[in-house]
C-alpha positions in Angstrom: 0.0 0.0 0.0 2.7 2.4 0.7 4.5 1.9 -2.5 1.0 2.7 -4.6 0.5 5.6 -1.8 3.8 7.0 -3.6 3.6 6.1 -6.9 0.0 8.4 -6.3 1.4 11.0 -4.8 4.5 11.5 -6.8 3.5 11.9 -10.4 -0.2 11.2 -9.6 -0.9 7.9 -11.3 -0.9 4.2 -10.3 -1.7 1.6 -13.1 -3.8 -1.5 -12.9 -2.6 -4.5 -15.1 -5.8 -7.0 -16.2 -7.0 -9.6 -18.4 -9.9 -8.3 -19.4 -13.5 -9.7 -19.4 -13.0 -10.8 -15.4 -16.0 -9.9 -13.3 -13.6 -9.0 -10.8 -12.1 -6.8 -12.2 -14.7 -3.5 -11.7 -15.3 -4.6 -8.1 -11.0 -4.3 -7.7 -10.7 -0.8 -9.3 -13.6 0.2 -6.7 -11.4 -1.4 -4.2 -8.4 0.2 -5.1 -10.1 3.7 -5.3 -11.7 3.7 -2.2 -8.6 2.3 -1.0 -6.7 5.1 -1.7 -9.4 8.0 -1.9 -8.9 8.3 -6.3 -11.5 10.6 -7.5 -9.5 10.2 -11.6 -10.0 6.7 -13.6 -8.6 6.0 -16.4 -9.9 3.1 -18.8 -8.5 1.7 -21.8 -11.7 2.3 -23.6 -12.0 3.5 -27.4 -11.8 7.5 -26.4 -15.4 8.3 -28.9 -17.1 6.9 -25.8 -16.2 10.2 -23.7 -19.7 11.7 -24.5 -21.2 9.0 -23.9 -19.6 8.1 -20.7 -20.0 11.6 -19.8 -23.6 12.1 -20.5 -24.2 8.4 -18.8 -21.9 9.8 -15.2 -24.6 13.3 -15.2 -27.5 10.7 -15.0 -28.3 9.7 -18.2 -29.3 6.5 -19.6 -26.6 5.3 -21.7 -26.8 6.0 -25.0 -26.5 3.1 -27.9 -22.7 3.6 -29.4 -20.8 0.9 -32.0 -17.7 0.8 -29.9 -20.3 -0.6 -26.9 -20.2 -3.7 -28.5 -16.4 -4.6 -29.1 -16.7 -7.9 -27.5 -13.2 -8.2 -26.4 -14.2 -7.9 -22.2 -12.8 -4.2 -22.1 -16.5 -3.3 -21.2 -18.7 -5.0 -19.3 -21.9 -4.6 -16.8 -19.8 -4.3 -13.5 -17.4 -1.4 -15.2 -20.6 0.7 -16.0 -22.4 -0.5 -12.8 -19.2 0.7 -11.0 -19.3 3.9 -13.0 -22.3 5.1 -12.0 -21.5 4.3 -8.4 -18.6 6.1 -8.5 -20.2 9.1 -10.1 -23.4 9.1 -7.2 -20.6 9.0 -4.5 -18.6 12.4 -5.8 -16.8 14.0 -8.1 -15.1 11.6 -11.0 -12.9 12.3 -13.7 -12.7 9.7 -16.4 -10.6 9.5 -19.1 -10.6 7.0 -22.3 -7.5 6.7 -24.1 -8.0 3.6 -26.7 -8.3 5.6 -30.1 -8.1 5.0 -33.8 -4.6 4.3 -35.2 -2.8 3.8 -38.5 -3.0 0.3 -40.3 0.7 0.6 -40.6 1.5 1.3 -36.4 3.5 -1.4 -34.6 2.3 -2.8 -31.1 4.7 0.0 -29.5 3.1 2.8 -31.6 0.0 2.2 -30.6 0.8 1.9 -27.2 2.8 5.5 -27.4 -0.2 6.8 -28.6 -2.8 5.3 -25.3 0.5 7.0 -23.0 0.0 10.1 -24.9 -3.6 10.4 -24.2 -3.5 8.8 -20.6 -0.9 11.6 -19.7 -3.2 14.4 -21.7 -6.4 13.3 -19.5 -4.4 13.0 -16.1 -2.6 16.0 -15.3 0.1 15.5 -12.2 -1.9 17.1 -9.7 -4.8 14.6 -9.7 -4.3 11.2 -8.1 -5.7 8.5 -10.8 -6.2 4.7 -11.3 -5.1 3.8 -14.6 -6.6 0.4 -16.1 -5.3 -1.2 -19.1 -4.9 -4.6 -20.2 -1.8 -6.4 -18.6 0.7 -6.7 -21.8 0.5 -2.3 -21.4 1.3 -1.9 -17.7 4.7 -3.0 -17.4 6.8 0.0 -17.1 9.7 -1.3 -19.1 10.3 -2.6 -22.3 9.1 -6.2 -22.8 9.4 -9.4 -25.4 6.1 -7.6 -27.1 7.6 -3.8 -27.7 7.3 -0.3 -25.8 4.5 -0.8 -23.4 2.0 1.9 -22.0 3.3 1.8 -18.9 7.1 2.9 -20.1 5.8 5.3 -22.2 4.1 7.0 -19.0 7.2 6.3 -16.8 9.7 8.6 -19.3 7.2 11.5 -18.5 5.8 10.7 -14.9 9.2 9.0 -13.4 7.9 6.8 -10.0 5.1 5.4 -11.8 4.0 1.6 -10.4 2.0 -1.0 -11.6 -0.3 -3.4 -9.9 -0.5 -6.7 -11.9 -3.7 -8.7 -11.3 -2.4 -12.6 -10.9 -5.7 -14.7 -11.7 -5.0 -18.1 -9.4 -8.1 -19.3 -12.2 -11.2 -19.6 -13.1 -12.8 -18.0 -17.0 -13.5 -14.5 -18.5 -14.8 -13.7 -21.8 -12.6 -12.4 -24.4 -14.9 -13.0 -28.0 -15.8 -16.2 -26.6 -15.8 -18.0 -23.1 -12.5 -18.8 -21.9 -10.6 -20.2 -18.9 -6.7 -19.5 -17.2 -5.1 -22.9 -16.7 -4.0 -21.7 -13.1 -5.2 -23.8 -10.3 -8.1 -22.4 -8.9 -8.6 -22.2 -4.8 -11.5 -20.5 -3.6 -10.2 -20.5 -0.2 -7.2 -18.2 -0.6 -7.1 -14.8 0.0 -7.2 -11.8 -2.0 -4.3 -9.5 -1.3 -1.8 -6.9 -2.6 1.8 -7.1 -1.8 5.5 -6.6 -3.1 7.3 -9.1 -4.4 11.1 -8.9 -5.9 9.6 -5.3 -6.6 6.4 -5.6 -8.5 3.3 -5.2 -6.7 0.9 -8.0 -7.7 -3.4 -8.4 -6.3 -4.0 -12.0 -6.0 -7.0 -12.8 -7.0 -7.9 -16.8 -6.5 -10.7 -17.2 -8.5 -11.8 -15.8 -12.0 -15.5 -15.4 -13.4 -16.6 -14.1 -16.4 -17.9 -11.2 -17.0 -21.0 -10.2 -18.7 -19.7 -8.3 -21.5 -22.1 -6.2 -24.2 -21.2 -8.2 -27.7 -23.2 -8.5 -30.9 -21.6 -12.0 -32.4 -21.6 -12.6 -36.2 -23.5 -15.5 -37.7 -22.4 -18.5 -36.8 -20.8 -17.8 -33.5 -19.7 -20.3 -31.5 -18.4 -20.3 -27.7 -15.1 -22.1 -27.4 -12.8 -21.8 -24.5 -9.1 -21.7 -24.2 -6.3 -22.0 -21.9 -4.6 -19.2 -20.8 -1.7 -18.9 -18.2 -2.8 -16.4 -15.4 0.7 -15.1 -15.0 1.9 -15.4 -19.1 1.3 -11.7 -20.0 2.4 -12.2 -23.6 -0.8 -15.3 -24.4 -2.9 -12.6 -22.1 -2.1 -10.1 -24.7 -3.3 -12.1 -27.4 -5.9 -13.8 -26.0 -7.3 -10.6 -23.7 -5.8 -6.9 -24.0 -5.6 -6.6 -27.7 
């Protein structure tokens, strides 16, 4: 708790590393912001929902949008349910920094580009909760490219990232799907250090109920996925 407390009050921002379409996963970034009093959250959501986000936080039934429906576990019930929650209990800022980019972009461009706008929506004097999927967090480079998370560390140094480890259990990424880990509904969920990273255990995975409009012929299939193998969880989960 005390290294997020710092990462917070040092350059303002703490980031959250999921696998998307976890059920969990809302009811942990309510945790963590009432944890540590966050009144900013940021959501790797595509950034032409931020009227529509808006309009929904100032009481308004959300309005139908095509990037809703993506399918991918990015947005489900529990995120909106926590939303409005969040927005009833005092002031919120949101920001949404998915966006459009160029058919030729690599993995790290794109990722450059969800730093730029993270940073634009979250100046240094607010203290926000930054959710993206786990392949972005890392704040140094990794096997896949640049990540988010060092893109945001060369302009906010101290940044720290929280890494959900899923023990097992399913979410929904285009499909129902499963982590291979060995589920134990028993243990605890916690936050700690370990050989510097902070990690949230989380024992047990369900899946969320995600907005999707299948094309014909869908079928469910599920898939293993390691809980702690961030570069089959970006594949199979952050996109």
């Amino acid at each position: 708790m005390a290294a997020a407390e710092w990462s917070l009050d040092s350059c303002g921002l703490l980031l959250l590393g999921e696998m998307h379409g976890v059920r969990e996963n809302p009811l942990v970034i309510r945790a963590l912001m009432q944890m540590f009093r966050l009144t900013g959250l940021a959501l790797e959501w595509p950034a032409d929902l931020t009227p529509v986000i808006g309009a929904f936080l100032a009481g308004e039934p959300l309005a139908d949008h095509p990037s809703l429906w993506g399918g991918d576990g990015r947005i489900t019930a529990g995120h909106l349910a926590v939303l409005s929650e969040r927005g009833k209990a005092g002031p919120l800022e949101v920001t949404l920094f998915d966006g459009i980019i160029g058919a030729d972009w690599s993995w790290s461009q794109r990722d450059e580009a969800m730093a730029r706008r993270l940073l634009a929506g979250s100046p240094s004097g607010t203290r926000t909760l930054a959710v993206a999927g786990n392949a972005h967090t890392p704040t140094s480079p990794t096997d896949l490219g640049v990540p988010l998370g060092a893109c945001v560390a060369r302009q906010r140094p101290g940044v720290r990232e929280i890494r959900i480890s899923y023990g097992g259990g399913h979410f929904w990424n285009f499909g129902s799907r499963r982590f291979t880990g060995g589920a134990s509904a028993q243990g605890p969920v916690r936050l700690y250090e370990d050989t510097g990273e902070l990690v949230l255990d989380l024992p047990v995975a369900t899946e969320a109920l995600v907005p999707q409009r299948p094309p014909t012929g869908w079928r469910r299939a599920g898939r293993g996925v390691s809980g702690d193998d961030r570069e089959n969880m970006a594949r199979g989960g952050p996109g």
